[in-house]
N, C-alpha and C positions, 0 to 999 in steps of 0.2 A: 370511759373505761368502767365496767361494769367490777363491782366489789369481789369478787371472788373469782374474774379472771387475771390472767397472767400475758404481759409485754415484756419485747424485747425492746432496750433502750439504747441508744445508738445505732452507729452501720454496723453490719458483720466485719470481723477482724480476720477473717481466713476462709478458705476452701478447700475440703478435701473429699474427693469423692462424694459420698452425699452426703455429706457432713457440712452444715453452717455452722461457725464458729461466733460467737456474741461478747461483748465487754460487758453487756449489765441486764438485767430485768427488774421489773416492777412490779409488787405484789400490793394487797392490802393488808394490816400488819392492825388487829384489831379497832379495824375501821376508817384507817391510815394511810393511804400511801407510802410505798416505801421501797428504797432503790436500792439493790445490793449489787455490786462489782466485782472483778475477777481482785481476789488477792485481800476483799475483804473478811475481820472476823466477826463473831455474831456466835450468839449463846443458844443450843439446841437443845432435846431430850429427845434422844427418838424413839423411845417408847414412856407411858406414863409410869412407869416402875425404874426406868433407869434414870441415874445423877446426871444433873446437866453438865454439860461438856460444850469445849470453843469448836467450831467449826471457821474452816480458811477455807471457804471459794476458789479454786484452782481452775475451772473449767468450765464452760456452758455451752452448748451445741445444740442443735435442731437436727432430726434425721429427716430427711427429706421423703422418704419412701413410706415410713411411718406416721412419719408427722408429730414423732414426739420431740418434748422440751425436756432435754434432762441435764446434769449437772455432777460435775465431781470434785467431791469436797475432802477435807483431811480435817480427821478427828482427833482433839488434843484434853485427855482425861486429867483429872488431881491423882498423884500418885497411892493415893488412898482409896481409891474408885478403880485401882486395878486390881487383879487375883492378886499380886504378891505386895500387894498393900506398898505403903509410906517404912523407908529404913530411913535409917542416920548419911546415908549419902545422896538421898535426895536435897535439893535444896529447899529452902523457902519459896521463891517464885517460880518450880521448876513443875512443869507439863510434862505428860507424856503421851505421843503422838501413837495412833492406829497404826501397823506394820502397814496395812491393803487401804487404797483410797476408798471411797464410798462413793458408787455409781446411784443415784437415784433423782427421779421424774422432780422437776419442779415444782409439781402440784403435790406432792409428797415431803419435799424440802419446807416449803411452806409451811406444814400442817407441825415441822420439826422444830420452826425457831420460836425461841420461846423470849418473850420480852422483859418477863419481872427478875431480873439479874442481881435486886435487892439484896439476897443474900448471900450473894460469891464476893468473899472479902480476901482472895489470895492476891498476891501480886505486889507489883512494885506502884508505889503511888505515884506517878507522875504528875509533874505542875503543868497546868494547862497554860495555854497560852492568852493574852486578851483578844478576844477575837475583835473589837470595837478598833484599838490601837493599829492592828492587822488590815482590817480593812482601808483605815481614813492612810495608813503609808502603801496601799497597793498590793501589801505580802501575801495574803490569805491566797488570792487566788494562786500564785505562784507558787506557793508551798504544798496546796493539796494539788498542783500539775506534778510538782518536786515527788512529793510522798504515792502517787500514782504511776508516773513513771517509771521509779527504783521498785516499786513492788511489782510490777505485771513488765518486765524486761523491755520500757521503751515503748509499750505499746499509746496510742493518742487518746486519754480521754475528755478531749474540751467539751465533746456532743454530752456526755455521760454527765460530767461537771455540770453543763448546763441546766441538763434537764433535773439533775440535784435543786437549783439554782431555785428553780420556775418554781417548784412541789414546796421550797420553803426549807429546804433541808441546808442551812446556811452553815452549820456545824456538823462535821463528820459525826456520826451515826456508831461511829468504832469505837465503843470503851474498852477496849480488852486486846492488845498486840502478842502475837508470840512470835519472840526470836528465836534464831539459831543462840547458842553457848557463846561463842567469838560475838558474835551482835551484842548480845546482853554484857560481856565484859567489857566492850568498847563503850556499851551506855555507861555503864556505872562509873569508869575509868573518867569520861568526859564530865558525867556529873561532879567530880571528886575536881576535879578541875575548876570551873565555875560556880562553885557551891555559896559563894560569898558574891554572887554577880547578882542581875534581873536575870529572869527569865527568857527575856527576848533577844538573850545574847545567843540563843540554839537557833536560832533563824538564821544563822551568820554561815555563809557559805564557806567556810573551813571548820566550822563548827559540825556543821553537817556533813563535810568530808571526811570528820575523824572519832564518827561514830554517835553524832546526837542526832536525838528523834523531835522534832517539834510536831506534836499531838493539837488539835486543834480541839478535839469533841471534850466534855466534863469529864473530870474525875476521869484519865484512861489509867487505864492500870496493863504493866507492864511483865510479861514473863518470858520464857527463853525455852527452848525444848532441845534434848539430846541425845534422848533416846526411845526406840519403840517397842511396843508389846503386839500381842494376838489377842486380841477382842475374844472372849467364849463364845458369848451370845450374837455377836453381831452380824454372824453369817445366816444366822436363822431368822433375822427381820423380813420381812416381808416385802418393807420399800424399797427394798434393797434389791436394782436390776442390773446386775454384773452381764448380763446377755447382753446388753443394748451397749457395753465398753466400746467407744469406736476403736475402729483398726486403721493404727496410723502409717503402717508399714506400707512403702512403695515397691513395684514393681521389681526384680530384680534384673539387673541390668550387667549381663555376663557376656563380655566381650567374645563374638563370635571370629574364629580363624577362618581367612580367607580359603577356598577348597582347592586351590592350587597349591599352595600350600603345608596344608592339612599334608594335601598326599604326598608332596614333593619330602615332608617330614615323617611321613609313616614309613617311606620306602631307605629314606638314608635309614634308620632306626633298624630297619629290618636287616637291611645290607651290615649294619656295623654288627649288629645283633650275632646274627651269623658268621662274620670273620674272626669275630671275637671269640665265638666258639671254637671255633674250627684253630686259633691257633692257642688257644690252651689246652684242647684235647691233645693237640703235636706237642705241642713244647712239655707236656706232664709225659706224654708215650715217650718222647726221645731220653728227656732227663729219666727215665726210669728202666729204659736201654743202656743208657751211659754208666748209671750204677752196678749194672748185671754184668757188663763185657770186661773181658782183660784189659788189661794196657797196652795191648800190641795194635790194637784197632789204631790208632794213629799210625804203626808204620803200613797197616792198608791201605789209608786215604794216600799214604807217600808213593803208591804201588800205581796208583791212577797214572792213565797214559799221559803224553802231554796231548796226544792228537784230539783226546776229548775236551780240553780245557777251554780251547776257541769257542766251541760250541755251546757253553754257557754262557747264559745274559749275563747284561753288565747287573742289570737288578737283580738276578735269581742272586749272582753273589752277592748282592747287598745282605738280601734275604736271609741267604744262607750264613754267613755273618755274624747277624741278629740273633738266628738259631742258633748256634753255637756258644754265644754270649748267653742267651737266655737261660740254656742248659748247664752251662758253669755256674751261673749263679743262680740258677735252684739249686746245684749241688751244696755250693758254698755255702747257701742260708740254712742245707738244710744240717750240713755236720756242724756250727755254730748254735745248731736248737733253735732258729728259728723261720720255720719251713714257709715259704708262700705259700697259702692257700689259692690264691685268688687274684690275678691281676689289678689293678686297681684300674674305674673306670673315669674317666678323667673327659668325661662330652663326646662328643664328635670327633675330635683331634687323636690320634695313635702317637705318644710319645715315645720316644725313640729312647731305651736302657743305654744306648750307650753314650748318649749324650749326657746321663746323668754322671754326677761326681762323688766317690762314695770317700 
């Protein structure tokens, strides 16, 4: 591998469209070899005017059409390195993250990370673990599968490990962790716990269930982040290619109605549409008859022959029935003050007023 190229380290972890997804790559790192992973952090400036700042690995992909290697990382500033500076509610070990991820080329990330960390003294000191002790009882390898695992959601990195392995990088590379707020109270809370113990009692599988970190790499030092700001400057970088953000959105997948269907439902809709109409136009003209005529109108309807009555269906008089009901109680709702507007539409189904119970 030539000093100044760039490898991908492991298999691809996913596929989307033209998008290859990667768990790690390889850089040289002032003449070094050196392997960074998803979910790893590492000290950047990305420009030589700006404070150095933690950078988390979140993403690595290849565009296939393009052919470029690019990456998206999350930026986590000292609160003193923002526009509204360091107040009294910041904490001591407390970061604060970029609102917008940082989309940029590898060959550019590279040029970002910066190695002499000498003088960032924030954070929580953490005790390291022995790595000698770790190896001769088996733990080491188990812990950074443990500590790879919970960071990158279950993804496998034994290939990544390995090739860690081969390069000599025996000791994580990670001095610098940022938790979430609940992460860091669960550490502290744990420490406060064991504070009178070894060391190698955070190794312990309930220990690590209730919120310990066993660090492997020197000197890690520990912070937590809980809130974000807007960068000024940092849309105006140059490395900075938000065009090339892949798109992870699928297809949309909008169940189509069968066209028998379709029409067999346009036409009831139509149908009800219309009688719907047609009997609130009647039943508003009748109720508005009903209020205009005198009271003798009932001995009219008494006045009807009988000879005609045969000659009515059984359903017109349903019908008619219904109308009559209908029209008394517009009247009714309306000398009470409070007048129907509007039939209520209740589906498909015509329910019947007089089945109701008032």
């Amino acid at each position: 591998m030539e000093p100044n190229s760039l490898q991908w380290v492991g298999s691809p972890c996913g596929l989307h469209g033209p998008y290859i997804f990667y768990k790690a790559f390889q850089f040289h790192l002032e003449g070094k070899p050196r392997i960074l992973s998803l979910g790893d952090f590492f000290f950047v400036r990305c420009t030589p005017k700006d404070p150095i700042c933690i950078a988390e690995l979140q993403l690595l992909w290849e565009e296939r059409t393009s052919r470029q290697l690019l990456s998206s990382s999350k930026l986590y500033f000292l609160p003193e390195d923002t526009p509204q500076g360091r107040n009294s509610d910041h904490g001591e070990d407390e970061v604060i993250a970029v609102s917008e991820k940082v989309i940029v080329k590898l060959e550019d990330l590279v040029k970002w990370v910066h190695s002499d960390f000498s003088k960032w003294r924030c954070g929580l000191q953490a005790g390291s673990l022995k790595t000698e002790a770790l190896a001769r009882n088996g733990q080491k390898e188990a812990l950074l599968k443990y500590r790879q695992s919970t960071l990158n959601s279950g993804l496998n990195f034994k290939d990544v490990l390995k090739e860690k392995a081969d390069l000599g990088e025996d000791e994580e590379e990670t001095n610098v962790i940022v938790l979430s707020y609940p992460q860091y109270c669960r550490y502290r809370s744990m420490l406060k716990r064991i504070q009178d113990k070894p060391s190698s009692i955070l190794t312990d599988q309930f220990a690590l269930a209730l919120g310990g970190i066993a660090v492997v790499s020197k000197n890690p030092q520990i912070l937590y982040c809980r809130d974000t700001f807007d960068h000024p400057t940092l849309i105006e970088n140059e490395s900075i290619c938000d065009e090339f953000a892949p798109n992870l959105k699928g297809r949309p997948r909008k169940k189509k109605p069968c066209p028998q269907r379709r029409d067999s439902f346009s036409a009831v809709k139509d149908s009800n549409n219309n009688s719907d109409g047609k009997a609130i136009a009647k039943v508003k003209c009748e109720a508005r008859s009903a209020l205009t005529k005198p009271k003798n109108n009932q001995n009219n309807c008494k006045k009807v022959s009988n000879e005609e009555k045969p000659k009515v269906a059984i359903g017109e008089e349903c019908r008619a029935d219904e109308q009559a009901f209908l029209v008394a109680l517009y009247k009714y709702m309306k000398e009470r003050k409070t007048p129907i507007e509007r039939i209520p539409y209740l589906g498909f189904k015509q329910s019947k007023y007089t089945c109701f119970h008032f």
